[in-house]
N, C-alpha and C positions, 0 to 999 in steps of 0.2 A: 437042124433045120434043112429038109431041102430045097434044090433047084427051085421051083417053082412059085414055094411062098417068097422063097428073100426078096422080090421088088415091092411088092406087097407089105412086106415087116420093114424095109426100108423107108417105102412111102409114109405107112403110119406114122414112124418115127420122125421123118422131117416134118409130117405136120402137127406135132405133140398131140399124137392120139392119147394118151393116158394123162396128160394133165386136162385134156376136153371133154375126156368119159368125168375125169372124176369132175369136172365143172357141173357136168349135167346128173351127176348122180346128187350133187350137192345142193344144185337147186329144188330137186324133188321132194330130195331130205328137209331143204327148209320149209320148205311148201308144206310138207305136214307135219311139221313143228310148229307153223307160224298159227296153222288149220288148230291146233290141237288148243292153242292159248286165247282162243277166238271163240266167237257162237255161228263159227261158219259154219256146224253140222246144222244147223236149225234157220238160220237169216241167211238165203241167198247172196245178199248185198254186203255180206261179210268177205265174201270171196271176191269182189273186184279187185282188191290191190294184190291177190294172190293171182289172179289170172291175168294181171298187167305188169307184174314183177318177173314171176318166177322166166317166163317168153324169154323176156330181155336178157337173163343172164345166161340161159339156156342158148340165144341167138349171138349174143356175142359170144360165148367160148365156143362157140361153132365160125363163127365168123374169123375170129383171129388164127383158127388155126388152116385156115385157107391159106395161109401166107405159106411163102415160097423163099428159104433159105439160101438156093442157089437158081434164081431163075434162067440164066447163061445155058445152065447143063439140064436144064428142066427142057427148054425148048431144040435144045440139038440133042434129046434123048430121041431114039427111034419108035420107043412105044408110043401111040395116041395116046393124048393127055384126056381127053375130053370125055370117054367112060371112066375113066379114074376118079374124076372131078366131080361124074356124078355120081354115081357111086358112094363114092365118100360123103357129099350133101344128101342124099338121099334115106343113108345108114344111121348117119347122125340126126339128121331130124325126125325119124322114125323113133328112134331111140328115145331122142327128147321129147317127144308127144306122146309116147306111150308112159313111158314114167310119171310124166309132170301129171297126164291123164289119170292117174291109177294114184295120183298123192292131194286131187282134190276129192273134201268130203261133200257129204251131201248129195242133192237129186240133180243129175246132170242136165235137165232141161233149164234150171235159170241161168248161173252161173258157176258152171258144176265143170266138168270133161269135156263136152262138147267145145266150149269156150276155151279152156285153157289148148286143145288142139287146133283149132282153128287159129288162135294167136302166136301160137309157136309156128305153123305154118306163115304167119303173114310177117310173124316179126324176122326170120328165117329167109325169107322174099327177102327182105327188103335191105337188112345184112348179106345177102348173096349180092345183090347190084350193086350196094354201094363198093363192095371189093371188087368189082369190076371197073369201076369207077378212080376212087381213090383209092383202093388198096385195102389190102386184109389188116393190117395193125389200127387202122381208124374205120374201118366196115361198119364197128356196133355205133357210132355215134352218130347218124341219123336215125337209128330205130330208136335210140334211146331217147333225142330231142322229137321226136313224134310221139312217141308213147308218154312221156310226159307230158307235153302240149295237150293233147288229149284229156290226159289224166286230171289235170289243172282244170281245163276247161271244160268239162261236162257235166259239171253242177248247172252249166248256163241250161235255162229252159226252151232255147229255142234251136239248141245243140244236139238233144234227146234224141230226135230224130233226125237229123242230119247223120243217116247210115255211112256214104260214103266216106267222111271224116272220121269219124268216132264208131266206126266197125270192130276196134278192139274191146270197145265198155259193151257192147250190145249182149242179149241173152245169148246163146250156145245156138238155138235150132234157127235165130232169125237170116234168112236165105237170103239177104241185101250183104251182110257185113260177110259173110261165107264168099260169095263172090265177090269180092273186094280183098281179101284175104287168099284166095286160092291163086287171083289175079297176078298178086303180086308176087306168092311164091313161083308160079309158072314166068313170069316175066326175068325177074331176080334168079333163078334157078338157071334160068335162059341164059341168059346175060354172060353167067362165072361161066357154066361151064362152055359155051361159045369160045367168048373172048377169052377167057382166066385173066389174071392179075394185069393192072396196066404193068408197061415197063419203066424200070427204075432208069433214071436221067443221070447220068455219068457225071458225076463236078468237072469242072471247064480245066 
């Protein structure tokens, strides 16, 4: 290996690149296993729990491995952190949306690709701030109690359209939940790599 990759093969390394590829290779894989035992190639509405699952496990193995093993020597390194950071969220969620996209069946205009990327983007958002927030080992658990709440509640008939809330149940091309969704990964995206991880509180 030379000079120039080792910070780079390092970096991966402290943030478990290869347990987070294979997270997201894993969710794709189920995503078209789950497609396969389903009549989601034929009923659009077969596809919702697969375009409101698969996000989440995709957005949280992307979220936990923001986390920062030695933050002390993170911040008194000389390199900027802040292309790294994105970069790295950038790569992976590209990764995640491309795959998750390319493992739903069916016409991507109901609940097809379109949807399944625009929800790895918002769920992605929203796991990037909370790790700026409280931290990368608990970052996926507001997307998860959102995306559930959601999930639970959109049977309600008066919730249907209520875009801004329920922007992850919506069809793929609807331009309300799209901007709601892009919103949050540019906010969330913002956020990590600005700030990066709050700091750890030293015991008394």
């Amino acid at each position: 290996m030379n000079l120039p990759t080792l910070p780079c093969a390092l970096y991966a390394r402290s943030r478990a690149a290869a347990s987070t590829l294979a997270a997201i290779v894993g969710a794709a894989l189920f995503t078209l296993w789950a497609a396969t035992l389903s009549s989601a190639f034929v009923d659009p509405y077969e596809r919702v729990p697969l375009i409101a699952l698969a996000p989440l496990i995709a957005s949280s193995a992307i979220g936990v491995s923001l986390h920062q093993y030695a933050q002390e020597l993170d911040r008194a390194a000389a390199r900027p952190w802040r292309p790294l950071r994105l970069a790295h969220l950038l790569a992976l969620t590209a990764l995640a949306a491309a795959l998750l996209a390319l493992a739903v069946p069916g016409h991507g205009q109901e609940y097809g690709a379109a949807a399944m990327v625009r929800n790895v983007l918002g769920a992605t958002g929203i796991t990037a701030g909370a790790a700026a927030v409280i931290g990368a080992r608990l970052s996926w658990l507001p997307t998860v109690l959102y995306f559930c709440a959601v999930y639970l509640s959109y049977s309600a008939p008066y919730l249907h359209s209520a875009t801004l809330w329920t922007w992850s149940m919506q069809p793929g091309p609807q331009p309300g939940a799209w901007a709601v969704a892009l919103t949050a990964f540019v906010l969330g995206a913002g956020a990590y790599v600005v700030r990066g991880l709050p700091a750890r509180r030293e015991p008394a």
